[in-house]
LOTIDO-57967 format. One record per residue: residue in three letters; x, y, z of N, C-alpha, C, O in turn; residue number from 1. Coordinates in steps of 0.05 Angstrom, whole numbers. Layout:
BEGIN
@resn: ALA | neast: X | nnorth: Y | nup: Z | caeast: X | canorth: Y | caup: Z | ceast: X | cnorth: Y | cup: Z | oeast: X | onorth: Y | oup: Z | resi: NUM
...
This chain:
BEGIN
@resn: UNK | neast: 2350 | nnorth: 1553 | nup: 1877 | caeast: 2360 | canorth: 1542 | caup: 1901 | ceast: 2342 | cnorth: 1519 | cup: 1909 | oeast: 2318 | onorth: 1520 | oup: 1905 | resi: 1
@resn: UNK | neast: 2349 | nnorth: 1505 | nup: 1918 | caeast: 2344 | canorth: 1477 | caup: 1928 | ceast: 2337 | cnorth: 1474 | cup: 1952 | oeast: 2349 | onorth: 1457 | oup: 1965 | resi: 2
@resn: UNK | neast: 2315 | nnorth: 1490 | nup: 1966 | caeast: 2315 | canorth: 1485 | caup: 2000 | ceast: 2320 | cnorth: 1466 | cup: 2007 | oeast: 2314 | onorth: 1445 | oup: 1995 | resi: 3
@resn: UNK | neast: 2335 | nnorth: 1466 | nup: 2033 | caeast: 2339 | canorth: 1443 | caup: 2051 | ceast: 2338 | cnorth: 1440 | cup: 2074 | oeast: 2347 | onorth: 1420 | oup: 2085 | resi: 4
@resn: UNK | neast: 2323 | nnorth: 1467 | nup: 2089 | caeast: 2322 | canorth: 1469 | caup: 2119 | ceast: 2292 | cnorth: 1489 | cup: 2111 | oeast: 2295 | onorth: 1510 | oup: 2124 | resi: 5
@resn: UNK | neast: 2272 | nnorth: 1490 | nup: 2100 | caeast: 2259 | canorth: 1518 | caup: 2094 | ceast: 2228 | cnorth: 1494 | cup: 2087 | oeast: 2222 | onorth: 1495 | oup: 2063 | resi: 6
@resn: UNK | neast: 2216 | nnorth: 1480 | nup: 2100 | caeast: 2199 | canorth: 1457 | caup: 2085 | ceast: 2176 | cnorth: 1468 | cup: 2081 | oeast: 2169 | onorth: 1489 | oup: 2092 | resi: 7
@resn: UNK | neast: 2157 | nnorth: 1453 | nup: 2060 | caeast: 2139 | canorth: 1464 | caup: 2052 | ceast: 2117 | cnorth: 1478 | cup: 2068 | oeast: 2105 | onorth: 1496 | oup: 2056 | resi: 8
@resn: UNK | neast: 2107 | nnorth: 1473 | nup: 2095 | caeast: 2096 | canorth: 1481 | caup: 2107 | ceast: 2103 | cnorth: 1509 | cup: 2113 | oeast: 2090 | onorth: 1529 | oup: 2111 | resi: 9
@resn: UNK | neast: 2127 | nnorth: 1504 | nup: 2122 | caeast: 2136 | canorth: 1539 | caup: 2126 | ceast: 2132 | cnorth: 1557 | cup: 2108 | oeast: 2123 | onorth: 1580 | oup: 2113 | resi: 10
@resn: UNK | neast: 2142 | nnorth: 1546 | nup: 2071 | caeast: 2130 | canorth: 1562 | caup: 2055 | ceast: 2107 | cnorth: 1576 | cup: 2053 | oeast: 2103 | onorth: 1600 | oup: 2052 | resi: 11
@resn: UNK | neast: 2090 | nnorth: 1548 | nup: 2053 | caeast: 2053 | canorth: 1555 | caup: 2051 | ceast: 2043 | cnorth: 1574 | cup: 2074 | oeast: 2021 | onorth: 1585 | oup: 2071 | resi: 12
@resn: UNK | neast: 2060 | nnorth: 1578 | nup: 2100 | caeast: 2055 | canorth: 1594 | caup: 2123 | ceast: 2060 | cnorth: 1621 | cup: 2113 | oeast: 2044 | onorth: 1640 | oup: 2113 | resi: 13
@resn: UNK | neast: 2090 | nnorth: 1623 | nup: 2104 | caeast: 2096 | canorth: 1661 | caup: 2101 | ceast: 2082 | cnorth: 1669 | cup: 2077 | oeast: 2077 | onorth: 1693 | oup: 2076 | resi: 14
@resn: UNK | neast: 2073 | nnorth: 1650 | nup: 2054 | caeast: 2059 | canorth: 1657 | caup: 2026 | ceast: 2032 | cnorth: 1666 | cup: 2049 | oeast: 2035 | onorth: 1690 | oup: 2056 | resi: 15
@resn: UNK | neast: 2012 | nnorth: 1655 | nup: 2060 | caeast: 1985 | canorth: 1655 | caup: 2065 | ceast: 1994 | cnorth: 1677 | cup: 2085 | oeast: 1979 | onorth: 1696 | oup: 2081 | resi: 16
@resn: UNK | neast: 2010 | nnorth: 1683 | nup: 2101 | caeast: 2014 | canorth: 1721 | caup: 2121 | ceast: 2015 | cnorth: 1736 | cup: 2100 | oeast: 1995 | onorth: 1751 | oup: 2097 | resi: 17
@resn: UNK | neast: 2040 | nnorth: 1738 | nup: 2079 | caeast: 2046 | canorth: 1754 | caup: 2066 | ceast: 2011 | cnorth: 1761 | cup: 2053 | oeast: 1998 | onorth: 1782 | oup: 2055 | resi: 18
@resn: UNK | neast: 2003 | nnorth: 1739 | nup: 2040 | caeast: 1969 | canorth: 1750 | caup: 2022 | ceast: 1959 | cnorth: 1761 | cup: 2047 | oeast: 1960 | onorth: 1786 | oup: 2046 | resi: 19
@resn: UNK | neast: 1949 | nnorth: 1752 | nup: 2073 | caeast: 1941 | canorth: 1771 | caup: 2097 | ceast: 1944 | cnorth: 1790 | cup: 2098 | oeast: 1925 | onorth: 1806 | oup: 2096 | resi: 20
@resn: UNK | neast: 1970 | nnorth: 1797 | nup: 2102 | caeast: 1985 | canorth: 1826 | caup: 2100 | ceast: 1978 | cnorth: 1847 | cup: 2070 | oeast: 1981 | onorth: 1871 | oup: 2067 | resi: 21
@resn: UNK | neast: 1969 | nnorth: 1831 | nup: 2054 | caeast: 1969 | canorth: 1847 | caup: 2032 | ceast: 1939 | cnorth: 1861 | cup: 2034 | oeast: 1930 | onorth: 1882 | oup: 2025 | resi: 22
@resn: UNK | neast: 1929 | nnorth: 1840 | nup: 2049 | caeast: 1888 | canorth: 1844 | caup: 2052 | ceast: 1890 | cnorth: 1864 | cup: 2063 | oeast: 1880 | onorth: 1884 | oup: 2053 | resi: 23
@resn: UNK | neast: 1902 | nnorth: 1864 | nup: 2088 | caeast: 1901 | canorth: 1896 | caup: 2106 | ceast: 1904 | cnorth: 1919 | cup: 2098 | oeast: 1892 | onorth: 1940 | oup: 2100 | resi: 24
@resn: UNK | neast: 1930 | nnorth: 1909 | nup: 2085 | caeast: 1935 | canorth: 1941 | caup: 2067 | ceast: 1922 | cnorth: 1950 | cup: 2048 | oeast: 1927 | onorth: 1972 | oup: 2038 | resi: 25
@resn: UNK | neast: 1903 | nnorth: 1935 | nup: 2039 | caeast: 1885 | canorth: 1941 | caup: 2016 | ceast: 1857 | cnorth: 1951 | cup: 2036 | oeast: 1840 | onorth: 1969 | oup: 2031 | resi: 26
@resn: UNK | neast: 1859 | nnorth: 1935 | nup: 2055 | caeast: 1830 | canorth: 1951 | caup: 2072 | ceast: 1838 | cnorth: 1969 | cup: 2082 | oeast: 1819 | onorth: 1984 | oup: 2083 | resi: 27
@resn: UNK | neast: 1854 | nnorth: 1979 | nup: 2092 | caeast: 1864 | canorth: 2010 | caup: 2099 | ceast: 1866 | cnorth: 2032 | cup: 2080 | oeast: 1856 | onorth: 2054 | oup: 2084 | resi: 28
@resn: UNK | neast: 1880 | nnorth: 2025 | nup: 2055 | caeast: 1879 | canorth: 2038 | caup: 2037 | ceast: 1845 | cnorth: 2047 | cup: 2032 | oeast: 1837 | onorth: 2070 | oup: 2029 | resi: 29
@resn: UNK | neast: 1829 | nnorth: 2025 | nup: 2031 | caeast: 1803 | canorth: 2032 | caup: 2014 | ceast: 1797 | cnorth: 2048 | cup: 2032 | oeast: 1800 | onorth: 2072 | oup: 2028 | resi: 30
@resn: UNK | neast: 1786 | nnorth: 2039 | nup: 2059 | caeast: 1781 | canorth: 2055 | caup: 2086 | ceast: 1787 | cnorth: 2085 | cup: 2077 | oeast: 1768 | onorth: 2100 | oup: 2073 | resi: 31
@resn: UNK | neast: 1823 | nnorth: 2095 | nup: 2074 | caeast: 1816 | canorth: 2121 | caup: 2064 | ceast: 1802 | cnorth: 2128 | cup: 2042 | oeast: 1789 | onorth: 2149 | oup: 2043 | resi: 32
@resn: UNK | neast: 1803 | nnorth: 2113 | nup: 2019 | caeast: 1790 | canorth: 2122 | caup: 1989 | ceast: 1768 | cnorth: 2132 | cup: 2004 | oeast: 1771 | onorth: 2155 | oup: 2011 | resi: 33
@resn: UNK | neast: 1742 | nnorth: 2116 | nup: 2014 | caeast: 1722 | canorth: 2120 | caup: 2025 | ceast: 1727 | cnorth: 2151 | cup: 2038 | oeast: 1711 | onorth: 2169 | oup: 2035 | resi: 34
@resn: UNK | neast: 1749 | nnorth: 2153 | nup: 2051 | caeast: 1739 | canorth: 2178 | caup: 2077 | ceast: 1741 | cnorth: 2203 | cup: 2049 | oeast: 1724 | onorth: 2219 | oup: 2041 | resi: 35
@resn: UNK | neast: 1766 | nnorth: 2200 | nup: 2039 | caeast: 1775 | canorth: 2223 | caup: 2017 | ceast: 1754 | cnorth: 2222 | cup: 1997 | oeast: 1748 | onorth: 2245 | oup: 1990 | resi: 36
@resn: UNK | neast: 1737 | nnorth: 2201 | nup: 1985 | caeast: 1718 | canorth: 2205 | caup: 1966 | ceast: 1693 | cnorth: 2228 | cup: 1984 | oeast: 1684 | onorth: 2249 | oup: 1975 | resi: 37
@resn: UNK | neast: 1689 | nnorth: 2220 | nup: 2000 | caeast: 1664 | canorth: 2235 | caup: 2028 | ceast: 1683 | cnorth: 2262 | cup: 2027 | oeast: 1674 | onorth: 2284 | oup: 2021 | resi: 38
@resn: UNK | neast: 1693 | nnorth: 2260 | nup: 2029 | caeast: 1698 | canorth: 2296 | caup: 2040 | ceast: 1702 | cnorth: 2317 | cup: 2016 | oeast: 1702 | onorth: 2342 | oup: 2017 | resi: 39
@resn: UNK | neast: 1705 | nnorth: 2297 | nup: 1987 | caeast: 1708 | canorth: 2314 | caup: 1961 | ceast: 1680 | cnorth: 2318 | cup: 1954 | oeast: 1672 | onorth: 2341 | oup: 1949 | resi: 40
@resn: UNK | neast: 1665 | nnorth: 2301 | nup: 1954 | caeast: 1636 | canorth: 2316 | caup: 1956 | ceast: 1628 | cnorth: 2335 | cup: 1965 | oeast: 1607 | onorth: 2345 | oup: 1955 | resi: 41
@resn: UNK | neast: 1639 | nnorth: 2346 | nup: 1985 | caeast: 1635 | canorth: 2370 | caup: 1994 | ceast: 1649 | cnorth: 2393 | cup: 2000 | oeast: 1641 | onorth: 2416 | oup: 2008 | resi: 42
@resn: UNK | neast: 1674 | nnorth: 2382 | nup: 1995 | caeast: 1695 | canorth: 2405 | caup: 1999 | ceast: 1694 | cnorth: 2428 | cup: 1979 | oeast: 1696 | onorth: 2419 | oup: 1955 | resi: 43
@resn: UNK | neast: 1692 | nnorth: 2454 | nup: 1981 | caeast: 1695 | canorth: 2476 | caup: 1965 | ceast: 1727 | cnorth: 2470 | cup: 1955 | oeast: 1745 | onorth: 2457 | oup: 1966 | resi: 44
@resn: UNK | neast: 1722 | nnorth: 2489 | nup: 1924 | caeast: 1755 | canorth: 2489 | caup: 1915 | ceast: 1775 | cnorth: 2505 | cup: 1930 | oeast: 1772 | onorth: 2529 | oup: 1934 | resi: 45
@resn: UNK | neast: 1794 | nnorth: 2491 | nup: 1940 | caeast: 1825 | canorth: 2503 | caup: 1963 | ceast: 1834 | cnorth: 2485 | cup: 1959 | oeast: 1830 | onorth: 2463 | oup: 1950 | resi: 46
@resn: UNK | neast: 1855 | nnorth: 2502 | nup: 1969 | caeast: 1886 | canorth: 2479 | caup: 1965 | ceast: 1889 | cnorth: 2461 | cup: 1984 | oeast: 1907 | onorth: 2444 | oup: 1985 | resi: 47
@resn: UNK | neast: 1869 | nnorth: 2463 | nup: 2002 | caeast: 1856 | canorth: 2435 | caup: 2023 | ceast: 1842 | cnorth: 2415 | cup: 2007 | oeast: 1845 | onorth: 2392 | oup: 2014 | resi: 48
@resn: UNK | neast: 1827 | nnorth: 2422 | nup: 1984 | caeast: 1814 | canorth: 2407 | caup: 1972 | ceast: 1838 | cnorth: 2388 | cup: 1956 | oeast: 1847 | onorth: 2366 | oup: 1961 | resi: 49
@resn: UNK | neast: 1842 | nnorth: 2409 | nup: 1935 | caeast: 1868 | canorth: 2389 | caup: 1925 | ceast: 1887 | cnorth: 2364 | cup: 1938 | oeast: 1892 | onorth: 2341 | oup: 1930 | resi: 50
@resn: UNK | neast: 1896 | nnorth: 2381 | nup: 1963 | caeast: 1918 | canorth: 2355 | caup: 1975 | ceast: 1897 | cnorth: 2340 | cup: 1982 | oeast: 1911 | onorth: 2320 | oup: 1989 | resi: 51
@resn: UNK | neast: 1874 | nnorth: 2332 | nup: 1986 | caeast: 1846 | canorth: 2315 | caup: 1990 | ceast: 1852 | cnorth: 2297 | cup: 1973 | oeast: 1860 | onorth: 2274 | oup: 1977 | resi: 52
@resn: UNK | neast: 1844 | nnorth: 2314 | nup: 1940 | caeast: 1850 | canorth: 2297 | caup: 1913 | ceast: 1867 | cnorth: 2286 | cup: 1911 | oeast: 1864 | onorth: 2263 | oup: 1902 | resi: 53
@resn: UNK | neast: 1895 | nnorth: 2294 | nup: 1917 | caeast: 1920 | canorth: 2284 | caup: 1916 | ceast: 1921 | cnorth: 2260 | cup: 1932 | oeast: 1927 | onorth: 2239 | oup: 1921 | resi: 54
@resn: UNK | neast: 1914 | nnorth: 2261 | nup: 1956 | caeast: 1918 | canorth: 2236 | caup: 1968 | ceast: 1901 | cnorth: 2215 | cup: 1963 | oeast: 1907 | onorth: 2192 | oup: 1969 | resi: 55
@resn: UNK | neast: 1875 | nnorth: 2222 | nup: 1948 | caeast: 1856 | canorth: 2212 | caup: 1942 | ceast: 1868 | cnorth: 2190 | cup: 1921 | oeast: 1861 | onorth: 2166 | oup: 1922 | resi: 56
@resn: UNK | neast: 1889 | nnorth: 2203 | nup: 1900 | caeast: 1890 | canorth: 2194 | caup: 1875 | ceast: 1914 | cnorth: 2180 | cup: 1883 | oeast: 1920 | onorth: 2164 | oup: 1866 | resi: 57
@resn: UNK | neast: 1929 | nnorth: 2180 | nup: 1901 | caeast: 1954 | canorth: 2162 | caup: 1908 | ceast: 1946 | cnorth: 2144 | cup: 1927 | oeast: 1961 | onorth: 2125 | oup: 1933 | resi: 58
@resn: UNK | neast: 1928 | nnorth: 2147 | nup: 1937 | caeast: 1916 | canorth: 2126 | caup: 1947 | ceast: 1908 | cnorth: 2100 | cup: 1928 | oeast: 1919 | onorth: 2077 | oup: 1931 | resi: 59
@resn: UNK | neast: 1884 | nnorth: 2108 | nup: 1908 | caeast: 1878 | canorth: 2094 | caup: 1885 | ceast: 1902 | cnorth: 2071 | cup: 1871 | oeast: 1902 | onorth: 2047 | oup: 1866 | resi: 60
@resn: UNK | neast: 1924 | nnorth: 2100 | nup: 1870 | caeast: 1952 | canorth: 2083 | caup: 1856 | ceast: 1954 | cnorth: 2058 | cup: 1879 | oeast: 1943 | onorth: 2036 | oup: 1876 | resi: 61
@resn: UNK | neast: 1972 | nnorth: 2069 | nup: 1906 | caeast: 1979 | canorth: 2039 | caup: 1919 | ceast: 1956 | cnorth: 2022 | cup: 1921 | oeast: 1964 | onorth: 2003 | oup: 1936 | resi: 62
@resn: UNK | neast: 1930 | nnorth: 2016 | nup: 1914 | caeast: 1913 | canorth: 2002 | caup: 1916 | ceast: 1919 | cnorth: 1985 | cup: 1893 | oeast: 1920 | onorth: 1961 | oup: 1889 | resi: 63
@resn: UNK | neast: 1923 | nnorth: 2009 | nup: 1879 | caeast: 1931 | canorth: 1982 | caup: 1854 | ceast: 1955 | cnorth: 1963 | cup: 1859 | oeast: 1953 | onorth: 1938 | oup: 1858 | resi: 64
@resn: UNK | neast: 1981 | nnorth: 1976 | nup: 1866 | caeast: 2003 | canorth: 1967 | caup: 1871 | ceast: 1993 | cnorth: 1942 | cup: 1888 | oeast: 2002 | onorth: 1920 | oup: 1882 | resi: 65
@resn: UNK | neast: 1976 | nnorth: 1943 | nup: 1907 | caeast: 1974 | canorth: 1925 | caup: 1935 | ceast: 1961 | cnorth: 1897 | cup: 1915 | oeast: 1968 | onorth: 1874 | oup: 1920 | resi: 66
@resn: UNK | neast: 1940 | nnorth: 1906 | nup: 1892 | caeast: 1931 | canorth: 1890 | caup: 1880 | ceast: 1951 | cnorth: 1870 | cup: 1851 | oeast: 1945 | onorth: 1848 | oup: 1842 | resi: 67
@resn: UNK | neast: 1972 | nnorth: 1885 | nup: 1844 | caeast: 1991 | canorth: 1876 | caup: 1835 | ceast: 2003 | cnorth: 1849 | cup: 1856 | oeast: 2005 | onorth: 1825 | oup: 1852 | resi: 68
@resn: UNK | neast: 2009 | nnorth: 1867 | nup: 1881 | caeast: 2031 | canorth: 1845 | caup: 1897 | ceast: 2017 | cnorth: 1817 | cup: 1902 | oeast: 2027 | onorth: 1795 | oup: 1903 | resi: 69
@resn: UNK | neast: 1987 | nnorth: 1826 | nup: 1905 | caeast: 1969 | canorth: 1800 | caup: 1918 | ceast: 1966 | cnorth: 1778 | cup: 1888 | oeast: 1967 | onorth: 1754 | oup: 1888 | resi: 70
@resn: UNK | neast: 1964 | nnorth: 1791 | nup: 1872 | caeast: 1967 | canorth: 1771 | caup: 1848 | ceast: 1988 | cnorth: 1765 | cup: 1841 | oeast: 1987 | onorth: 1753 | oup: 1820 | resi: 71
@resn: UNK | neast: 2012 | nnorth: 1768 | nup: 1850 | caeast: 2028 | canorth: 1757 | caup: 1843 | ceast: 2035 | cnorth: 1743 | cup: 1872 | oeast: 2053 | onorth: 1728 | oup: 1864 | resi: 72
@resn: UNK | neast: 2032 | nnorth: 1738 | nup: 1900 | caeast: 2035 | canorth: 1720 | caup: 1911 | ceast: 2016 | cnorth: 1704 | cup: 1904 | oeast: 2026 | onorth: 1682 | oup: 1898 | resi: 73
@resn: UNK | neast: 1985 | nnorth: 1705 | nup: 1900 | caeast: 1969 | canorth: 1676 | caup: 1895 | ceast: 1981 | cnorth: 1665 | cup: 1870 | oeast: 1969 | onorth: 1645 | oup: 1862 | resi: 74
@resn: UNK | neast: 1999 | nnorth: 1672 | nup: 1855 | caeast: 2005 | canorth: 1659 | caup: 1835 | ceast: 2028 | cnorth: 1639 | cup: 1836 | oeast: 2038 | onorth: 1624 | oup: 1818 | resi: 75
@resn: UNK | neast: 2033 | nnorth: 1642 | nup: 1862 | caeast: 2044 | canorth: 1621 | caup: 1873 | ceast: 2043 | cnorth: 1598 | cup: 1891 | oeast: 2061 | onorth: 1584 | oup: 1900 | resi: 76
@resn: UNK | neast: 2015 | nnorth: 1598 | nup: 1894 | caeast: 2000 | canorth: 1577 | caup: 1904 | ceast: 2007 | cnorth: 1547 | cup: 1892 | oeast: 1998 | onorth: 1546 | oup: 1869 | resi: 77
@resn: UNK | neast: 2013 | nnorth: 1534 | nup: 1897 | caeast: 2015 | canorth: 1509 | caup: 1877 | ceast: 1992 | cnorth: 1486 | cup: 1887 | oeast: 1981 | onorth: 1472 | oup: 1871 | resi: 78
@resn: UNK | neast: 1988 | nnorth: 1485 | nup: 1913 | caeast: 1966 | canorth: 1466 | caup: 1922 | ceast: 1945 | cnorth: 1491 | cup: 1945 | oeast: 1947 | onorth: 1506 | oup: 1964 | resi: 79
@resn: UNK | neast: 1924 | nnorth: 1480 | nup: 1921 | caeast: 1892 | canorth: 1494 | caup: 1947 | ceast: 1897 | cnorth: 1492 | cup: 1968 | oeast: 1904 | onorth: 1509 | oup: 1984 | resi: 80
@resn: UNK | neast: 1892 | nnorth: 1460 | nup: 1973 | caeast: 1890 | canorth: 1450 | caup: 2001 | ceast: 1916 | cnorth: 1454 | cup: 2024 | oeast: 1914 | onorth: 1455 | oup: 2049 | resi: 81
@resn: UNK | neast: 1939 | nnorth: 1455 | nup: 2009 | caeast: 1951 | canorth: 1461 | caup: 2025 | ceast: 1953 | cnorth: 1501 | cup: 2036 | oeast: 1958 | onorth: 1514 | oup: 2056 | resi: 82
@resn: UNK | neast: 1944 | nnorth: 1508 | nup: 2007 | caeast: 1937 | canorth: 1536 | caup: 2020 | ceast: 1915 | cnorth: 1542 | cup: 2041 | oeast: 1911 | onorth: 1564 | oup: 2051 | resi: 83
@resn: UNK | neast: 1905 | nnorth: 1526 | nup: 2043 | caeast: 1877 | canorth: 1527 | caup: 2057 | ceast: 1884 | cnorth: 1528 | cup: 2087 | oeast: 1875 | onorth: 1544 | oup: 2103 | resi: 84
@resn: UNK | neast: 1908 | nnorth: 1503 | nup: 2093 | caeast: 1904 | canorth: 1496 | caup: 2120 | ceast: 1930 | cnorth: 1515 | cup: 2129 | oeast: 1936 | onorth: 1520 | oup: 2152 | resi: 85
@resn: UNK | neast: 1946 | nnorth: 1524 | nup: 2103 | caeast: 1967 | canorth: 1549 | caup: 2113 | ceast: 1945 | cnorth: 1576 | cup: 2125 | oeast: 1956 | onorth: 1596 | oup: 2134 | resi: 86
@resn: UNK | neast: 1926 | nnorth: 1574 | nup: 2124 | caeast: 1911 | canorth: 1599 | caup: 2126 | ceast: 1910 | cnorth: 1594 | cup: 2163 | oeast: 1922 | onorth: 1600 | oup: 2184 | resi: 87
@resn: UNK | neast: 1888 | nnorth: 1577 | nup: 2153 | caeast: 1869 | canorth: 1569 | caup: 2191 | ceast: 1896 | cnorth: 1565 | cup: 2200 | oeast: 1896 | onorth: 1580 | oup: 2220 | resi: 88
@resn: UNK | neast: 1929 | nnorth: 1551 | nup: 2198 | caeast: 1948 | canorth: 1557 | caup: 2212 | ceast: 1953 | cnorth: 1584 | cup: 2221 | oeast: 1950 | onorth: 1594 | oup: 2244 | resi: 89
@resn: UNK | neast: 1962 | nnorth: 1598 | nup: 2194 | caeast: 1976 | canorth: 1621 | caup: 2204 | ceast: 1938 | cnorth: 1645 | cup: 2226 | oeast: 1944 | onorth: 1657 | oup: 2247 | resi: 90
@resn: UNK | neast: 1915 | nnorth: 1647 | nup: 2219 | caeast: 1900 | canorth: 1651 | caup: 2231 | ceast: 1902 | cnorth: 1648 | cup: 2264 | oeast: 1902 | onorth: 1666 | oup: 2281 | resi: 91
@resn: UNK | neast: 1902 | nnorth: 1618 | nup: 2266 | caeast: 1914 | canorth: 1614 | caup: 2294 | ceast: 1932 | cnorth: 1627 | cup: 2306 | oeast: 1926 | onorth: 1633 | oup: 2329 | resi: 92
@resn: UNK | neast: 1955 | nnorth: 1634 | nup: 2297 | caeast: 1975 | canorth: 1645 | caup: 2305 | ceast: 1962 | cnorth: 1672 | cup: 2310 | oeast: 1959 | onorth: 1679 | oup: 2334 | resi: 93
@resn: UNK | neast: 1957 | nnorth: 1684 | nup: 2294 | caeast: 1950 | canorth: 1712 | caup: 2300 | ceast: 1922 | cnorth: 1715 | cup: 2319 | oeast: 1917 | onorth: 1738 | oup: 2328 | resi: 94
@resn: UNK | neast: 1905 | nnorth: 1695 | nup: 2326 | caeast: 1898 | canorth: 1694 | caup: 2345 | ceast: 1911 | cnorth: 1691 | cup: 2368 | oeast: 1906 | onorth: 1711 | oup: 2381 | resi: 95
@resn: UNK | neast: 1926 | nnorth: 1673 | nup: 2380 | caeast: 1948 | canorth: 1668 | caup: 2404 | ceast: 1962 | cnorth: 1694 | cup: 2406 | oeast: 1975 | onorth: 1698 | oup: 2427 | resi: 96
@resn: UNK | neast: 1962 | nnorth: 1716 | nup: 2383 | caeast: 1987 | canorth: 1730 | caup: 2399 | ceast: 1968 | cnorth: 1748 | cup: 2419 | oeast: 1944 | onorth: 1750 | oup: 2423 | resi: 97
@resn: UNK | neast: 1995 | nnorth: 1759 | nup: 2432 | caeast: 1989 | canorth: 1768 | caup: 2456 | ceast: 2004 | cnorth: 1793 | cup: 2457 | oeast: 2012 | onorth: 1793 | oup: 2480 | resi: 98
@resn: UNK | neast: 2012 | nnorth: 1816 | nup: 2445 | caeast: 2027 | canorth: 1834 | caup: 2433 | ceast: 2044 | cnorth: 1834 | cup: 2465 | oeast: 2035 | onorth: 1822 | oup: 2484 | resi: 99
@resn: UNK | neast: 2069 | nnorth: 1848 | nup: 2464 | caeast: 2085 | canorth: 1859 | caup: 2489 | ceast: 2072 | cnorth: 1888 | cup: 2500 | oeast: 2065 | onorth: 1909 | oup: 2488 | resi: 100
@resn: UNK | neast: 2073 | nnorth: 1883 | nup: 2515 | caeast: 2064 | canorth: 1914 | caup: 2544 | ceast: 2088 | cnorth: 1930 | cup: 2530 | oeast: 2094 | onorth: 1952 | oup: 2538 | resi: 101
């Protein structure tokens, strides 16, 4: 398709949220790895322990998945510089918001 109302700035804006969005979810994800690795250290064997591991180890997975998605949006970067100033744009924005009451 041939955009014709969609210009490149806007592109370079939802590419540089979307990688944002992907960062978070990878820091949340780790965030738990971290809590679930800490508590298997010490947890005795129970089936508390296990669903620990379990989440532990599907955690690991979508980390990967999250690391899949992020390499395949930077791989669509076509200019640095314009990714650069898509960043400090879209940044701004998420500074200004102001969520609804």
């Amino acid at each position: 398709m041939k955009y014709t109302q969609l210009n490149q700035t806007y592109r370079d804006d939802v590419l540089a949220q979307a990688m944002y969005g992907r960062e978070v979810e990878w820091f949340h994800f780790d965030f738990d790895r971290i809590n679930f690795a800490k508590m298997l250290e010490t947890l005795p064997s129970s089936p508390y322990r296990d669903n620990v591991q379990q989440r532990h180890d599907e955690t690991l997975d979508r980390m990967a998945t999250v690391d899949a998605i992020y390499a395949a949006l930077a791989s669509q970067i076509t200019d640095l510089d314009a990714h650069a100033a898509a960043i400090v744009r879209t940044t701004e924005k998420r500074k200004n918001h102001v969520p609804a009451k």
